[in-house]
Wavefront OBJ file of the C-alpha trace (Angstrom):
o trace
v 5.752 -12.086 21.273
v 3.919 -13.261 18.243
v 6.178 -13.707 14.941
v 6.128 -12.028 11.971
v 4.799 -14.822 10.079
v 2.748 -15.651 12.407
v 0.657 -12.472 12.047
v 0.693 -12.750 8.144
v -0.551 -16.388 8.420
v -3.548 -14.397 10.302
v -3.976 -11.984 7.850
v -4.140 -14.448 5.492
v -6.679 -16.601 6.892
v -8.395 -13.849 7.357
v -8.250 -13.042 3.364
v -9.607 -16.359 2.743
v -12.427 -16.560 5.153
v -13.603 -13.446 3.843
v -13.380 -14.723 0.745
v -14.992 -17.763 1.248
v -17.845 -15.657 2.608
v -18.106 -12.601 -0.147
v -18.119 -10.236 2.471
v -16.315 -7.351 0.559
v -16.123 -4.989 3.474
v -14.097 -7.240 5.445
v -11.743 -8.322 2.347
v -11.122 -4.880 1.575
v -9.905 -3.769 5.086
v -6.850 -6.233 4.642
v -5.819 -4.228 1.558
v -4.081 -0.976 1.017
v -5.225 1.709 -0.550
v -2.934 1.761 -3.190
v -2.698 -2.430 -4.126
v -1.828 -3.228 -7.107
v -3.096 -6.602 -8.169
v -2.393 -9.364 -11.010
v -5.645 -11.224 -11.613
v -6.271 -14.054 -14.123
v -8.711 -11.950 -15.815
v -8.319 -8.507 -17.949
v -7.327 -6.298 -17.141
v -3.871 -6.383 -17.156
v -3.180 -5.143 -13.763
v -5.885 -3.406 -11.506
v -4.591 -0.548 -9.203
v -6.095 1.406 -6.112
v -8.906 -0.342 -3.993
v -11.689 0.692 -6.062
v -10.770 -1.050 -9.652
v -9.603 -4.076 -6.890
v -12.979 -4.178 -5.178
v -15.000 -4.305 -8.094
v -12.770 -6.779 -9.234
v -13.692 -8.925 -6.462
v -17.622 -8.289 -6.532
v -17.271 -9.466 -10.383
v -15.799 -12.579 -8.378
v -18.083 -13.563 -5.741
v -20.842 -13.164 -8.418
v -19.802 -16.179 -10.399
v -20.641 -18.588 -7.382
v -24.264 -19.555 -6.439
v -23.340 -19.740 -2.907
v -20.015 -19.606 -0.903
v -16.546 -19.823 -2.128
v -14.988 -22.673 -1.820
v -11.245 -21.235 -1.389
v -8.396 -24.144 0.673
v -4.541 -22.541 1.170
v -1.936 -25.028 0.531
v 1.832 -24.992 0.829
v 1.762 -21.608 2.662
v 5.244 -20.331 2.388
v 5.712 -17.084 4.369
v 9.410 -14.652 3.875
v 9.264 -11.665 6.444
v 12.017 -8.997 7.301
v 11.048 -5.781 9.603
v 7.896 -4.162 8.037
v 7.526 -6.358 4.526
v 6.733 -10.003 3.975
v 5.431 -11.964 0.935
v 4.078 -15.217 0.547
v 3.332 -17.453 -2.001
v 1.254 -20.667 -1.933
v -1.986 -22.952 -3.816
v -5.307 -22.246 -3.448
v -7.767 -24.984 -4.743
v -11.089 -23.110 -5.722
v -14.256 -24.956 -5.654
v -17.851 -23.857 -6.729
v -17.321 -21.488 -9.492
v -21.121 -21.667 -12.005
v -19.240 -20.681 -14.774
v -17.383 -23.502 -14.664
v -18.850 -27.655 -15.731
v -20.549 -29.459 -12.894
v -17.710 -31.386 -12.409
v -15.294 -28.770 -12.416
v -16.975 -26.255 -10.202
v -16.932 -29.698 -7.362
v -13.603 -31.042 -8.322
v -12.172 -27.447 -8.399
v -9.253 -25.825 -9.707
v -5.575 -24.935 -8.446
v -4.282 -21.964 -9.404
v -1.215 -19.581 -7.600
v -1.689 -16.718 -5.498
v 1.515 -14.422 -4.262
v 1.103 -11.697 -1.646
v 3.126 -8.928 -0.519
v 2.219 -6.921 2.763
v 3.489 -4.371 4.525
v 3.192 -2.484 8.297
v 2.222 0.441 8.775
v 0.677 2.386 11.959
v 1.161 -1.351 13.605
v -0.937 -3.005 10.790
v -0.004 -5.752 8.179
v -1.723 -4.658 5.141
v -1.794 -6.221 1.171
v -0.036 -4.164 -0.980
v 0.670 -6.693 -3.799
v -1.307 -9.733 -5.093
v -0.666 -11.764 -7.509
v -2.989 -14.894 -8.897
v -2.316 -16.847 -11.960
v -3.295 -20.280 -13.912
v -0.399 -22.219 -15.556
v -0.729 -21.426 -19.586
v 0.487 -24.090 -22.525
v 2.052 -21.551 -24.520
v 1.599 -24.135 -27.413
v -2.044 -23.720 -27.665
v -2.785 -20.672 -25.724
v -4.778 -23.627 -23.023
v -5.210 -22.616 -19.494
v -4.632 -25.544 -17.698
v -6.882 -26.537 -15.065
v -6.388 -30.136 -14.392
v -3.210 -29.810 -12.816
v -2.969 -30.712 -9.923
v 0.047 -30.627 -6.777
l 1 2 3 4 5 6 7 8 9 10 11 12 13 14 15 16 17 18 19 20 21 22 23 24 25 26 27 28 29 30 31 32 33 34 35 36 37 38 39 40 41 42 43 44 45 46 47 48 49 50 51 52 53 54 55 56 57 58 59 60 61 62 63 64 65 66 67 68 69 70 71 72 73 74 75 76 77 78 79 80 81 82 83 84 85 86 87 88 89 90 91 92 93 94 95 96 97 98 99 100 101 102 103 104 105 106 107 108 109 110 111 112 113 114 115 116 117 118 119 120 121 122 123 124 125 126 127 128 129 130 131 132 133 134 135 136 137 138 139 140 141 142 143 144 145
């Protein structure tokens, strides 16, 4: 029998290999319906799969080719039909970034919440933020783990 986390450490993958390849169909199939979702960007929050998947397109757009998207420190809390996980993603190959940034890439924080339904793990919850210095109003991208 296959654990719990187990099968969201697939559905994660899965998240970031369709990432990594912009294919929007695919990344939207491991979402429900009615996600709500935290982005580093306005707006505020971004509900249903629409507002979500155009969210994403806006996304992929800002790389010339693929994404360059590595998980790190995967941490994975499951119970019955919920789980959540939180871990780093380092983000290479953003354009709208310098040179040197868009190689060395950024860290930022991604949370997920899932939940089964009909047999099938999907993302009801995401979360993705940048660490802030609330001195300055800086995002800070340099930081590294």
């Amino acid at each position: 029998m296959v654990s719990v986390g187990s099968e969201i450490e697939v559905l994660l993958d899965r998240r970031v290999q369709a990432c990594r390849a912009k294919d929007i169909d695919r990344l939207m199939s491991l979402y429900s319906p009615s996600i709500v979702y935290f982005d580093v960007v306005p707006p505020l929050r971004l509900t249903g799969s629409d507002a979500v998947r155009d969210n994403f397109v806006r996304w992929f757009n800002e790389y010339d080719g693929p994404i360059g998207l590595e998980t790190h420190d995967l941490n994975i809390a499951a119970s019955g039909d919920v789980a959540f996980a939180h871990m780093l993603h380092l983000d290479k190959g953003n354009a709208n970034l310098s040179e040197q940034q868009s190689k060395r890439g950024f860290w930022l924080r991604s949370t997920v919440c899932c939940q089964r339904s009909n047999n099938e793990w999907l993302i009801t919850h995401e979360h993705i933020s940048l660490p802030v210095d609330f001195r300055t109003g800086a995002v800070l991208m340099d930081l590294v783990p």
